[in-house]
C-alpha positions, -999 to 999 in steps of 0.1 A, spaced: 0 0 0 16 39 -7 6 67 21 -23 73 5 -38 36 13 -39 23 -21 -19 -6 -38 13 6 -45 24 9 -82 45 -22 -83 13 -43 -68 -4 -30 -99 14 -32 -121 32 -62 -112 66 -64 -96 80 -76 -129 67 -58 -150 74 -27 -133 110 -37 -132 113 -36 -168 96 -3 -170 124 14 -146 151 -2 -160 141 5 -194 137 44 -177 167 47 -164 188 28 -191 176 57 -216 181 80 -189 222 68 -187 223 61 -229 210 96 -236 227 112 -212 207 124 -186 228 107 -159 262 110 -164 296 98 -146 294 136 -137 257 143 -128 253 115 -107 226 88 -105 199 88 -81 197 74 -46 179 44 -44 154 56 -18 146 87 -47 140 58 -69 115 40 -48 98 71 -43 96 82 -78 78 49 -92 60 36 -62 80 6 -57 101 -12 -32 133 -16 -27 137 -49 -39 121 -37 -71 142 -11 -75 175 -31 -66 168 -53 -97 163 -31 -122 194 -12 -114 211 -48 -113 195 -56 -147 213 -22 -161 244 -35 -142 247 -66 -164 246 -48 -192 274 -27 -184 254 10 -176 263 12 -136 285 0 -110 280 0 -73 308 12 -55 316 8 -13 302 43 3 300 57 -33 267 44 -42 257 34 -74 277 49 -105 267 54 -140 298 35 -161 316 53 -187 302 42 -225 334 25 -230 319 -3 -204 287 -3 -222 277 -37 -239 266 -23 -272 256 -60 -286 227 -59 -258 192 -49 -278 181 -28 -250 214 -9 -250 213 -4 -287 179 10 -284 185 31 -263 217 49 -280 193 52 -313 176 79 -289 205 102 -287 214 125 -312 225 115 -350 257 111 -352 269 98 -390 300 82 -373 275 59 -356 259 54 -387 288 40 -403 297 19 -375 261 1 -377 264 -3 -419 304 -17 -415 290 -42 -386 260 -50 -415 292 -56 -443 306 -77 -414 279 -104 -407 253 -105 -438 270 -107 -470 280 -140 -451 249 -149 -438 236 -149 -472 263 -174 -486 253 -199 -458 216 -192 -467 226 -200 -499 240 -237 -485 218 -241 -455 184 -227 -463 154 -249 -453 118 -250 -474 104 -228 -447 134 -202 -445 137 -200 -483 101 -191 -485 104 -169 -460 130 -148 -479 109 -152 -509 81 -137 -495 100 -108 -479 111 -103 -514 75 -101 -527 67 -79 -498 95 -52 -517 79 -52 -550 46 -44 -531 64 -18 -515 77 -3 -546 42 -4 -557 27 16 -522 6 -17 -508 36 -24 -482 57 -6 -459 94 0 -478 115 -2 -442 93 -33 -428 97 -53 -458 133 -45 -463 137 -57 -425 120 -83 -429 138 -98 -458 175 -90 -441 158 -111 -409 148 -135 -433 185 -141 -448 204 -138 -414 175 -168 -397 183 -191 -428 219 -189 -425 212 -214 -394 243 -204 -378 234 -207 -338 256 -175 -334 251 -156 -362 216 -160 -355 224 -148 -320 223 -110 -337 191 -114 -353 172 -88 -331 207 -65 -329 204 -63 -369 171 -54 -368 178 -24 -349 203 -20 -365 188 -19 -396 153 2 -385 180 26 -378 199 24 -408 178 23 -437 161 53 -424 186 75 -418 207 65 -444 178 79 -464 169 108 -443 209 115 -437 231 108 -468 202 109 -494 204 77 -507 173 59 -518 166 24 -503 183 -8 -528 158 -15 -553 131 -46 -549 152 -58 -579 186 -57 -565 169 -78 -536 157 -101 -555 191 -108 -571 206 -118 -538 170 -140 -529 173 -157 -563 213 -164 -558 200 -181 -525 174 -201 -536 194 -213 -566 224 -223 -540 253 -201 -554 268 -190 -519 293 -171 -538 273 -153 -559 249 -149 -526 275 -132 -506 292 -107 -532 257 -97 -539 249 -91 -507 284 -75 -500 275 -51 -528 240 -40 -517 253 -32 -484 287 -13 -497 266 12 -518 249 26 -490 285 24 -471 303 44 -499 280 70 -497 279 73 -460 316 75 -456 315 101 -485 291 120 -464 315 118 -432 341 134 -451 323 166 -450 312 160 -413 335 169 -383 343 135 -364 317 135 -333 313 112 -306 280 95 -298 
């Protein structure tokens, strides 16, 4: 019960869910700069008070942004938010969270080079490794970019969809490990690669090229198609960051 007599906002909500609502507060708090190795980060007992929760609540959503490299507690020091170097920017959450921050086109290019990285050979393993399901899967993403083209589907959710579609059939346990970092990565991508550097999403067609080396089992072709519809976008983006001062993000 809170001082008022009523259930308290974690009985409500539900202490777990309520969990994942601070920590996801206070982890884009910390990404986007609100708390800082300089400004400080709340007390704990501030923390209860502000969402209505106990201390046990509390304790485990600051240890849940503790895993993932945010904060440290220190001995009579309280808990501390960690520099961005200790950050583990392969956590989802994390990566969500720095999307929220201001543009910077260095982090751009970062996100597109990590892309050049894992897909072009995720699609040569498709290419080897696909099954029924996952090769119709990548055809119908494919479709789903033709429709686009002709304004019945959304162009950023069916060019998602068919990168997911490529990385899943490449049915490497780790590679498929990124699946939901690549997606975020590439919701971030595509659309400020568009809204940034100019550059109009890769064609339905130049999709369909990489789909149709998959489904025809040329990993070689698979991959330096792939490799080539990511690099455009890349080229362009580092052109861009010529003209831009070097920032941090």
């Amino acid at each position: 019960m809170d001082s008022n007599g009523k259930p308290s906002a974690a009985r409500r909500e539900g202490s777990g869910n309520i969990t994942r609502r601070i920590a996801n507060d206070l982890g884009r708090a910390i990404v986007t700069e609100q708390f800082t190795t300089t400004t400080g980060f709340p007390f704990e007992a501030q923390l209860c008070e502000q969402y209505g929760a106990s201390r046990p609540v509390v304790r485990e959503a600051v240890k849940m942004l503790t895993a993932k490299g945010l904060l440290r507690a220190r001995q009579r020091a309280g808990t501390v938010v960690q520099p961005e170097d200790n950050w583990n920017l392969l956590d989802p959450d994390v990566l969500k969270w720095l999307l929220e921050r201001k543009f910077s086109i260095d982090l751009l290019i970062e996100f597109t080079e990590m892309r050049m990285a894992i897909e072009p050979r995720a699609a040569g393993l498709a290419a080897d490794s696909a099954t029924g399901a996952q090769r119709s899967a990548i055809g119908h993403a494919t479709d789903r970019m033709f429709s686009a083209e002709q304004g019945k589907d959304d162009p950023l959710e069916a060019d998602i969809a068919f990168h997911r579609a490529v990385i899943e059939a490449s049915n490497n346990r780790f590679m498929r490990q990124f699946t939901d970092l690549s997606e975020a990565t590439l919701r971030f991508s595509i659309r400020r690669t568009n809204e940034y550097a100019g550059v109009n999403r890769a064609s339905a067609i130049d999709h369909k090229r990489v789909a149709t080396a998959i489904l025809r089992g040329d990993a070689i072709a698979a991959s330096a198609l792939m490799s080539k519809l990511i690099n455009g976008a890349l080229d362009l983006l580092l052109k861009a960051g010529k003209h831009t001062t070097k920032s941090t993000f």
